[in-house]
N, C-alpha and C positions, 0 to 999 in steps of 0.2 A: 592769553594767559596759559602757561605750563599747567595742564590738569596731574596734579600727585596723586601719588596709590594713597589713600586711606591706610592707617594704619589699623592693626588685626583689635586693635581693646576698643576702635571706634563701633564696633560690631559689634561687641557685647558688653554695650552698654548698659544698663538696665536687669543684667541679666547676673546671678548672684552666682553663678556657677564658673563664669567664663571659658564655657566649652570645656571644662576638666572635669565635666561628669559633676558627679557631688562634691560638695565644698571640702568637704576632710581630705578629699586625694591629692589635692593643690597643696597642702599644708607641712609648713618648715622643708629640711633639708633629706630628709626620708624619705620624697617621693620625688630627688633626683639619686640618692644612692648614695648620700653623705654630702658633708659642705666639703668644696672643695676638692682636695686630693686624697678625701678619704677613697678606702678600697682600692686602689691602682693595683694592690697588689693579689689584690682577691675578687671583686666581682667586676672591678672596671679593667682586669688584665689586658683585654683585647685593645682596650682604649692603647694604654700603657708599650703594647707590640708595635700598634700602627705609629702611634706619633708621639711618643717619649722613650725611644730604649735604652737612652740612656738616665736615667732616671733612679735607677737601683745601682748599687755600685761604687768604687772608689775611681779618681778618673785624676790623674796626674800626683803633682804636690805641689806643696810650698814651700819656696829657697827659704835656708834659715838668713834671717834679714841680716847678719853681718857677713853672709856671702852676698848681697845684694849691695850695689855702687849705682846710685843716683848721679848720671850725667848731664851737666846741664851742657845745651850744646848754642853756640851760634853760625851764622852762614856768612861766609866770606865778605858777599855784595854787602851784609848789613856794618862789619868792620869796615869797609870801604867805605862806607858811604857819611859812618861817624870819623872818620880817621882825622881829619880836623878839627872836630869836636874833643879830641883823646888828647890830643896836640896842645890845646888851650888848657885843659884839666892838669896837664902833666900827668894823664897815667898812660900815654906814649911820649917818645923820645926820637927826636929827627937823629940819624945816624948814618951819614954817610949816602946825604940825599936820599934815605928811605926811611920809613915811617915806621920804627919798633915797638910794637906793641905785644903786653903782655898779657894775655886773655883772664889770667886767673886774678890778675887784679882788677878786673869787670864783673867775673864772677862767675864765670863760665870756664868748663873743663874741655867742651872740644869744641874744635872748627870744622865745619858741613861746607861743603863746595855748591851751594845754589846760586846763582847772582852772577853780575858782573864785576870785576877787577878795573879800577882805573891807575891808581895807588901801585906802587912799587912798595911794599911792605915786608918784611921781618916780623912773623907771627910764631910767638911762642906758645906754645899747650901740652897740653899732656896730653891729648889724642886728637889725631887728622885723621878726616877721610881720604881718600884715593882723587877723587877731584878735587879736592880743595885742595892739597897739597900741587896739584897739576895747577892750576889755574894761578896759583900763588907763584909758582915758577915762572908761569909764562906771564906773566908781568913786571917780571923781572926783579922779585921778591924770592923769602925761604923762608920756608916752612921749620921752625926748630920745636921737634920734639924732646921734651924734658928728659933728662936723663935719670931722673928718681921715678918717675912713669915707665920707663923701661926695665928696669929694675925690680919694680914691683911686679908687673909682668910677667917676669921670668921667674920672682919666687912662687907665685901662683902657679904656674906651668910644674915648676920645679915639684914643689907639694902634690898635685894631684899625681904627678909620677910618680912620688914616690910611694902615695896610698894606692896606686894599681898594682907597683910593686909587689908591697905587703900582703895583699890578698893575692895577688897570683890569677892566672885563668885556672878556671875548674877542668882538673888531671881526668881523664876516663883511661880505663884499663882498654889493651889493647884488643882488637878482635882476636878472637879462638883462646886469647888468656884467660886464666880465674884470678877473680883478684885474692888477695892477698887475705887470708883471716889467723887471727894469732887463735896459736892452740892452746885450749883448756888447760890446765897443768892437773894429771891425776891427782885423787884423793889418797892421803897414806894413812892407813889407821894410827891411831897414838895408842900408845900402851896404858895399861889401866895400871894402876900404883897397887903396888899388894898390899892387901889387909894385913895389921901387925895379929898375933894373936895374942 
C-alpha cells in the first residue's frame, strides 16, 4: 500500500489555535494583507514586481467592432469530400466536367488549403488562402475570387491612405535650425479722448 504524507490540519487536531499562535491572528482577511488583490500597489508591491508587472497600466486596445469582419472559413479536403453531397442539393453545379461550387451559399467566406483534393472543382469565395488556391489548381480546378471582395479590399487600403495622408509624418526642424516662432506684435498706446469743458 502507497504510505501518503498526512496532511498539516491532521496535526492539529485538537488543538484550538492551529499553530497560528492565538486564535485572533488567524482571523479574516487582515492577517494575509487584504482579500485578494488588495495592496499590490502598496504593501504587496514586491509581490506585484516579481510576478504581475503587468498589472498596472493600459496594454493594447479594442478594434471599433465595425472594423472588425468575422470570417467563417472552410478547408478544401472538407468541400471535396461533400462535393457530391452539393451536387444532390443543387448548391453546386456540374460545369464542364467539374464541380462549381459557391462557398457563400454554404455559408462560408473563405477557403483554407488543409486536406486532400480529389474533385476537379471551380470554387468561388471571397477569400483563398495561398494553398488552397495551389492545391485547387493542381487538381485541375480554379480558384475564382469574387470581384466585389476585391474591391472592397482596395477601398480599405484606399482609406487608410488616405487618413495617413491627412495626418502627415510629424515634421522636426532641421539640425543647427530654430524653429520658427511668430512675433508678438508691439503694444501702441490709444489716445485718450479730451475732456469737453
Amino acid at each position: 500500500m502507497v504510505v501518503r504524507k498526512d496532511k498539516k490540519f491532521r496535526r492539529f487536531r485538537g488543538f484550538r489555535s492551529y499553530g497560528f499562535g492565538s486564535h485572533k491572528k488567524h482571523r479574516g482577511g487582515g492577517s494575509r494583507g487584504g482579500r485578494g488583490q488588495a495592496g499590490l500597489h502598496k504593501h504587496k508591491w514586491s509581490y506585484t514586481v516579481k510576478y504581475d508587472k503587468e498589472h498596472f497600466g493600459k496594454h493594447g486596445f479594442t478594434r471599433p467592432p465595425e472594423t472588425v469582419e468575422i470570417i467563417k472559413a472552410v478547408n478544401v479536403s472538407d468541400l471535396d469530400r461533400r462535393a457530391e453531397q452539393f451536387l444532390k442539393d443543387k448548391t453546386a453545379v456540374e460545369e464542364g466536367g467539374k464541380i462549381k461550387i459557391d462557398v457563400s451559399k454554404i455559408g462560408y467566406d473563405k477557403v483554407l488549403g488543409s486536406g486532400r483534393i480529389k474533385h476537379a472543382m471551380i470554387v468561388e469565395a471571397k477569400y483563398f488562402s495561398k494553398s488552397a488556391i495551389k492545391k485547387i489548381e493542381e487538381a485541375g480546378g480554379k480558384a475564382v475570387a469574387r470581384q466585389k471582395a476585391k474591391a472592397e479590399m482596395q477601398q480599405k487600403v484606399a482609406k487608410a491612405e488616405a487618413k495617413t495622408e491627412k495626418i502627415g509624418p510629424k515634421t522636426r526642424p532641421e539640425a543647427g535650425t530654430k524653429p520658427k516662432v511668430a512675433k508678438a506684435k508691439p503694444r501702441t498706446a490709444k489716445a485718450k479722448p479730451e475732456k469737453k469743458a
